[in-house]
C-alpha positions as CSV (number, residue, x, y, z in Angstrom):
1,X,0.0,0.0,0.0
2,X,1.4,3.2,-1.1
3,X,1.0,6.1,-0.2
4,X,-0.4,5.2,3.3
5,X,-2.3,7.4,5.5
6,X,-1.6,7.1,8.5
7,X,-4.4,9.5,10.1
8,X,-6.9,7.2,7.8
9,X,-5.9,4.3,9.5
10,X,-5.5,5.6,13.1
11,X,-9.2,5.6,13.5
12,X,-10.9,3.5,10.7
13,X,-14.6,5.6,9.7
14,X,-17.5,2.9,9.0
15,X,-16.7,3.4,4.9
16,X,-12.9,2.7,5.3
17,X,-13.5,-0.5,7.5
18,X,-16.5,-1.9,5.6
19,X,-14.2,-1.7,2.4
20,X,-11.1,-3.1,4.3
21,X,-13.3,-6.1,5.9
22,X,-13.4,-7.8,2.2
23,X,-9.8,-7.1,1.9
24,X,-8.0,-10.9,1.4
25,X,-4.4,-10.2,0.7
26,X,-2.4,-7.3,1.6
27,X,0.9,-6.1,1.2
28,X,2.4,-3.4,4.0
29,X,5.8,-3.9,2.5
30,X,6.1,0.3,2.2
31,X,4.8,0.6,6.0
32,X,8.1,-0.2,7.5
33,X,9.5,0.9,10.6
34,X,13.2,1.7,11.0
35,X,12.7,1.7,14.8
36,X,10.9,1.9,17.5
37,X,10.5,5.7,18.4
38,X,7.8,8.0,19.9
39,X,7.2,9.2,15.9
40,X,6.8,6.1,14.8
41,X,3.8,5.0,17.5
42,X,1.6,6.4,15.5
43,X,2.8,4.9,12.0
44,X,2.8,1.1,13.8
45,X,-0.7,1.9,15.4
46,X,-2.1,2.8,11.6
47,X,-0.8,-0.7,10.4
48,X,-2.7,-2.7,13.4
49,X,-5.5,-1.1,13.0
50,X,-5.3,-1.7,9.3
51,X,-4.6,-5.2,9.9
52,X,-7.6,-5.5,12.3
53,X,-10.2,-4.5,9.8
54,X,-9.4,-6.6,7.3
55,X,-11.3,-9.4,8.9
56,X,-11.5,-11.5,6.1
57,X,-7.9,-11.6,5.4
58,X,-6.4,-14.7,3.9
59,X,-2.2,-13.5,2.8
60,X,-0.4,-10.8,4.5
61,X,3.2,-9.5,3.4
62,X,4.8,-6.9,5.5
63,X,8.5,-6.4,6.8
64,X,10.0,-4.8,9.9
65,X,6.9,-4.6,11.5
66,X,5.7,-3.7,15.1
67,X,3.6,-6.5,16.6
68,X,4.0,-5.1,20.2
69,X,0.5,-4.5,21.1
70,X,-0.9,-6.7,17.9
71,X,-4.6,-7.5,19.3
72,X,-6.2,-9.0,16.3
73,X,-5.7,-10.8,13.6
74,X,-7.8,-12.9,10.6
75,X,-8.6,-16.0,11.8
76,X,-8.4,-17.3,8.3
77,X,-5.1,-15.7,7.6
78,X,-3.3,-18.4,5.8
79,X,-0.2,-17.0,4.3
80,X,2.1,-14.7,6.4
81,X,5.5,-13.5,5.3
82,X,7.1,-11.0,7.5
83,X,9.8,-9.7,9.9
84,X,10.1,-7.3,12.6
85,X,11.6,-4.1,14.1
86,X,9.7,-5.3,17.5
87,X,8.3,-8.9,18.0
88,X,5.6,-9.8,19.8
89,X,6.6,-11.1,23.6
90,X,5.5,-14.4,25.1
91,X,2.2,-13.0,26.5
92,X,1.1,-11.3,23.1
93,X,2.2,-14.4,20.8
94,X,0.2,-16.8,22.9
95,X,-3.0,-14.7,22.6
96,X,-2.6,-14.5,19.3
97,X,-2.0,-17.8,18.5
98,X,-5.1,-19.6,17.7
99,X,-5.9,-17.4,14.8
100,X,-2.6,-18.5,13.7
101,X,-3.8,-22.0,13.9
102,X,-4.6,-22.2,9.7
103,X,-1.5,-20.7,8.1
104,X,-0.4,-23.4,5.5
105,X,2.8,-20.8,4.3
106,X,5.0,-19.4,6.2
107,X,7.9,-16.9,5.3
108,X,9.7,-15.7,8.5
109,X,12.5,-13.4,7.2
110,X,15.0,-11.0,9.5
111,X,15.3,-7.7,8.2
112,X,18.9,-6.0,9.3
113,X,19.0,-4.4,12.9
114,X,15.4,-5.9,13.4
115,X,14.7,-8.3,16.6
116,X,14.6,-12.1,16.4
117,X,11.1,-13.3,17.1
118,X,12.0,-16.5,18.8
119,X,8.9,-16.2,21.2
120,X,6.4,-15.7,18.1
121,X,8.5,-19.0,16.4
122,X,8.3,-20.8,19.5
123,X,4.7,-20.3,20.3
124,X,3.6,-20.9,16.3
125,X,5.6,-23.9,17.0
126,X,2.9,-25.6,19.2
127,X,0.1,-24.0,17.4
128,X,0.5,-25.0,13.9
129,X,-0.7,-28.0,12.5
130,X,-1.3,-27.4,8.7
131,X,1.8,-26.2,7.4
132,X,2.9,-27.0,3.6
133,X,5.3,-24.5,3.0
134,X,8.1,-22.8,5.8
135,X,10.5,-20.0,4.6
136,X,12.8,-19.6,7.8
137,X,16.5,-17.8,9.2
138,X,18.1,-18.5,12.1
139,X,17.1,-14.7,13.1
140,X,13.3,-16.0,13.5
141,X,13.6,-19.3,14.9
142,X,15.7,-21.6,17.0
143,X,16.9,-24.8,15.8
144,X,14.8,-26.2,18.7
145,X,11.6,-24.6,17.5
146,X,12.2,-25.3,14.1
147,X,12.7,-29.7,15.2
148,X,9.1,-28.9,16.5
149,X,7.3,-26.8,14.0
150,X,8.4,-29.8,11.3
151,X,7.1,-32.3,13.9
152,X,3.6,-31.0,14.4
153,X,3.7,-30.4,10.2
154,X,4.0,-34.1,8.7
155,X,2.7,-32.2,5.7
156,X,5.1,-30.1,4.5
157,X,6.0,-30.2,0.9
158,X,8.6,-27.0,1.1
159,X,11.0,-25.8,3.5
160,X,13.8,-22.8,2.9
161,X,16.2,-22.1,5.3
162,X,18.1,-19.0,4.7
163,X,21.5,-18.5,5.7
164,X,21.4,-21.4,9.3
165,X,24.0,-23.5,10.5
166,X,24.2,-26.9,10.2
167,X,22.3,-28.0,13.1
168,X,18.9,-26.6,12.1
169,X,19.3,-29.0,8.9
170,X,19.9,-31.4,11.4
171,X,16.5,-30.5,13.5
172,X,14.3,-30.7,10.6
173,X,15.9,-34.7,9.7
174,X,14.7,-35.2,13.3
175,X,11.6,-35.6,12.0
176,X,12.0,-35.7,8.0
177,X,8.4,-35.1,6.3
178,X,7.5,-37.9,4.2
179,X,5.7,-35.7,1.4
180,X,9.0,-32.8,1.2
181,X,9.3,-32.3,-2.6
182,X,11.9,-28.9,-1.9
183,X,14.6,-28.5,0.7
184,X,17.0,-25.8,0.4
185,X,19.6,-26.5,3.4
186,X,21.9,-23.3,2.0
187,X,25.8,-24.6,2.4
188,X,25.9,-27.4,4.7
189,X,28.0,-30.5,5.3
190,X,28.2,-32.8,2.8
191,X,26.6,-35.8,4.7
192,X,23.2,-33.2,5.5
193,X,22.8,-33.5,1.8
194,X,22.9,-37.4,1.4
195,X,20.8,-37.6,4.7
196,X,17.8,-35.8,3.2
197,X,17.9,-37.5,0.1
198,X,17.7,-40.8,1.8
199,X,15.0,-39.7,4.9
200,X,12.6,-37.8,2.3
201,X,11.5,-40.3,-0.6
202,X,9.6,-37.7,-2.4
203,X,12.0,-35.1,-2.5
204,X,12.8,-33.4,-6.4
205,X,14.7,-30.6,-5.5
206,X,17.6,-29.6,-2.9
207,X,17.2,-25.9,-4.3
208,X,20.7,-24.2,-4.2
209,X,21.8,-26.3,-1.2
210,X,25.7,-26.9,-1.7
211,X,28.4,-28.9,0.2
212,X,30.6,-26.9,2.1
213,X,33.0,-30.0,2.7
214,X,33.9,-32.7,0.8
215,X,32.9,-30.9,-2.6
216,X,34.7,-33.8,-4.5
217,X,33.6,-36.0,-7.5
218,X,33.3,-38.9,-4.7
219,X,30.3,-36.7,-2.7
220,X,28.5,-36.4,-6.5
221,X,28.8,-39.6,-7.2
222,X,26.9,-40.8,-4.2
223,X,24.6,-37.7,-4.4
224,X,23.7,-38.9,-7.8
225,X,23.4,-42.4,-6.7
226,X,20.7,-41.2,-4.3
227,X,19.2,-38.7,-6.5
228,X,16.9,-40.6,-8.6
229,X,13.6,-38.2,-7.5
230,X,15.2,-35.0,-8.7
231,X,13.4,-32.8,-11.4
232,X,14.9,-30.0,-10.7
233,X,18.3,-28.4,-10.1
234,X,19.9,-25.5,-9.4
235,X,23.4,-24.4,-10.7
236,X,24.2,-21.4,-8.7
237,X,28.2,-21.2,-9.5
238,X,30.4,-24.2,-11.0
239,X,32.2,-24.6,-7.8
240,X,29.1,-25.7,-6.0
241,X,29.7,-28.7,-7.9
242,X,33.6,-29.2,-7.9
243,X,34.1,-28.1,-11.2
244,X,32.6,-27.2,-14.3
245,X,34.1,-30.6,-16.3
246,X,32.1,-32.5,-13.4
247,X,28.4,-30.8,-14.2
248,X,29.1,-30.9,-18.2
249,X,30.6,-34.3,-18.2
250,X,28.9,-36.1,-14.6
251,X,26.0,-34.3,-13.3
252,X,24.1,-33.4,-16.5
253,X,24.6,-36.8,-18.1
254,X,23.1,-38.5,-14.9
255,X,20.0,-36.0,-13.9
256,X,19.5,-34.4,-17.3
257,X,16.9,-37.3,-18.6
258,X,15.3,-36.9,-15.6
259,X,14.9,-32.8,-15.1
260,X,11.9,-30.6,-15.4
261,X,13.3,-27.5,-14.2
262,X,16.7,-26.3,-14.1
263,X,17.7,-22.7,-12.8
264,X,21.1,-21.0,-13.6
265,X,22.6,-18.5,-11.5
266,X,24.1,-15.2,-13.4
267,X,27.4,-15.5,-12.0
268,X,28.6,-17.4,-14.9
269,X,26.9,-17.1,-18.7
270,X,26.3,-19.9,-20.7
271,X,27.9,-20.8,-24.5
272,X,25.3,-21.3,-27.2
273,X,27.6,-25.0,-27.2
274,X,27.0,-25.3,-23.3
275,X,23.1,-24.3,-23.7
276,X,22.7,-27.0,-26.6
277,X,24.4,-29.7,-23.7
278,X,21.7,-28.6,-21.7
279,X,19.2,-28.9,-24.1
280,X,20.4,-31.7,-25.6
281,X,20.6,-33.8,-22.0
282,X,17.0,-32.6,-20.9
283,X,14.7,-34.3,-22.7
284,X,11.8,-33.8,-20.2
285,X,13.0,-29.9,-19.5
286,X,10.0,-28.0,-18.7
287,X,11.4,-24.4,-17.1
288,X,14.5,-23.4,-18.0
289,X,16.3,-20.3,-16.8
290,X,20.3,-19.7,-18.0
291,X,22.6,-16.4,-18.6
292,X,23.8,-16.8,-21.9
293,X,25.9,-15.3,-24.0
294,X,24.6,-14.6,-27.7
295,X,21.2,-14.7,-28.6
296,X,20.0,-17.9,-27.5
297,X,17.7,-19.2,-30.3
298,X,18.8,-22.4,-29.8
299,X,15.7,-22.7,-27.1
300,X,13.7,-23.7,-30.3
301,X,15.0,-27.2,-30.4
302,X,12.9,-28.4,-27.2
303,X,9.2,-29.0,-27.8
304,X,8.9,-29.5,-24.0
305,X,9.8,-26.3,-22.8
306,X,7.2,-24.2,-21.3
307,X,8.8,-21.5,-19.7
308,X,12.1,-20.0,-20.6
309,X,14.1,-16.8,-19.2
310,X,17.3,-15.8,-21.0
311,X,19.3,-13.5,-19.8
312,X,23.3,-11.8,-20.1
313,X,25.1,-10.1,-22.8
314,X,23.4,-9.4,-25.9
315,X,20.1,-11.8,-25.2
316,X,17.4,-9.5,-27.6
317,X,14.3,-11.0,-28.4
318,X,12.4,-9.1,-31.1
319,X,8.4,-9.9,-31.2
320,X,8.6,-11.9,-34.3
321,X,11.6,-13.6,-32.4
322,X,8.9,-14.5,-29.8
323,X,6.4,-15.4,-32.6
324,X,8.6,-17.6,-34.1
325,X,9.9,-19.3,-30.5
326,X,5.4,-20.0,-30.0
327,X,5.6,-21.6,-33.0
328,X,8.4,-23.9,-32.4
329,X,7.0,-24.0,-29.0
330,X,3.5,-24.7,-28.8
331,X,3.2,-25.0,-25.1
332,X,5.4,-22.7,-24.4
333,X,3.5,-19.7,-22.0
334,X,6.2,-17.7,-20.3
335,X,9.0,-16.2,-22.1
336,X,11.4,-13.3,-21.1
337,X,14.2,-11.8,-21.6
């Protein structure tokens, strides 16, 4: 919401809340607080209250936020990504709980020089049952909570821990959910990596998760031993797979027949020869995504494809480029570049 009117939302007049009480999904991205000051009171009170009316709410996305005196919230709120300048305590988080109790996403981020919520975490712990999708740092959770929260969620298809040790990897194996399809563990030992693959038999993608030990063409081999469910794969930077030679000449040879999706970081561009390896070892290749260097036409030669984004030096697509690529690509519904 932008601009925001802070004096509108202090106190809500029976038109404003009426129109906010059919409101589903809002965004108070703009409506952050750099800290909590007397000046600001007013700005966090305007979000609440904001919040509040919206009584039908079902997805709310907000950062550095100021849940202090939070009183109400959607009970059928079921998507919530945010982080905070101020937390809720102990006291507020447990009151709030139980209209916590239907999120089925949640995206707990840590904005810089906000506070760790590791009340909030610890009470949604207990409370939520119906979790498919969980988006954590080590600034919002503890490793304890987060063994927990994947307990009391057997359903979780997706879980993304941003920038955590080892251990909270660890904590959610405790309890590996049986229907995880995406784990992204960040850089983590080696063995993490095999362990997921074997405890989570439906799993199809380890997102950018990378060894930071024993990145040698012994760990790939028994990562690709164990990797027979992945579809998709993401290349962040050669080195997150020993060496460029291995991914050409190991990894894609092994996973390509299997892939759907594969995701290139732009730290390193593609050949046109390199992008035709690609294509040519991903028969099933579905969603594609590569920096490449040249114009990339080469995309025309899979039938498969249904989303691509090019990107890098010199990548132009001119409309009866993108004509042409429909043609060759009859399913093809998402292109950029």
């Amino acid at each position: 919401m932008e601009p925001f009117d802070t004096e509108a939302f202090k106190n809500l007049n029976p038109i404003i809340a009426k129109g906010m009480a059919q409101v589903q999904e809002l965004d108070l991205t703009s409506v952050s607080i750099n800290s909590v000051t007397k000046e600001n009171t007013a700005y966090a009170e305007a979000a609440l209250n904001c919040i509040s009316a919206c009584t039908h709410l079902q997805k709310l996305v907000t950062s550095r936020a100021d849940w202090t005196n939070i009183k109400t919230i959607s009970k059928q709120l079921s998507d919530l990504s945010i982080s905070f300048v101020s937390p809720p305590d102990l006291k507020t988080s447990v009151a709030l709980a139980p209209s916590l109790v239907n999120l089925t996403n949640l995206h707990l981020h840590h904005a810089p020089q906000a506070l760790p919520s590791y009340d909030f975490t610890r009470v949604l712990a207990q409370y939520c049952r119906s979790l498919t999708k969980l988006d954590v740092c080590a600034d919002s959770i503890t490793a304890q909570a987060l063994e927990t929260m994947v307990m009391h969620n057997p359903g979780l298809v997706s879980i993304y821990l941003r920038y955590c040790p080892d251990h909270y990897t660890a904590a959610v194996l405790q309890h590996p959910p049986q229907q995880l399809e995406f784990f992204d563990m960040g850089t983590v030992d080696s063995a993490l990596i095999l362990k997921a693959l074997a405890l989570c038999p439906k799993l199809t993608s380890t997102g950018k998760s990378s060894p930071r030990n024993d990145n040698t063409v012994e760990f790939w081999q028994k990562f690709l031993e164990q990797a027979r469910q992945i579809q998709e794969l993401h290349v962040e930077r050669w080195s997150d797979f020993h060496s460029k030679d291995l991914f050409f000449n190991t990894v894609l040879p092994k996973l390509g027949p299997q892939l759907v999706r594969i995701w290139f970081g732009w730290r390193d561009l593609l050949g046109c020869d390199e992008l035709e390896r690609v294509l040519t070892s991903c028969d099933r290749l579905q969603v594609l995504r590569a920096p490449v260097k040249g114009n990339g036409q080469v995309v025309a030669s899979r039938s498969r494809l249904r989303e691509v984004k090019l990107f890098g030096d010199n990548v132009k697509f001119c409309d009866d480029d993108k004509r042409r690529l429909q043609r060759f690509l009859p399913g093809l519904c998402n292109f950029s570049s």
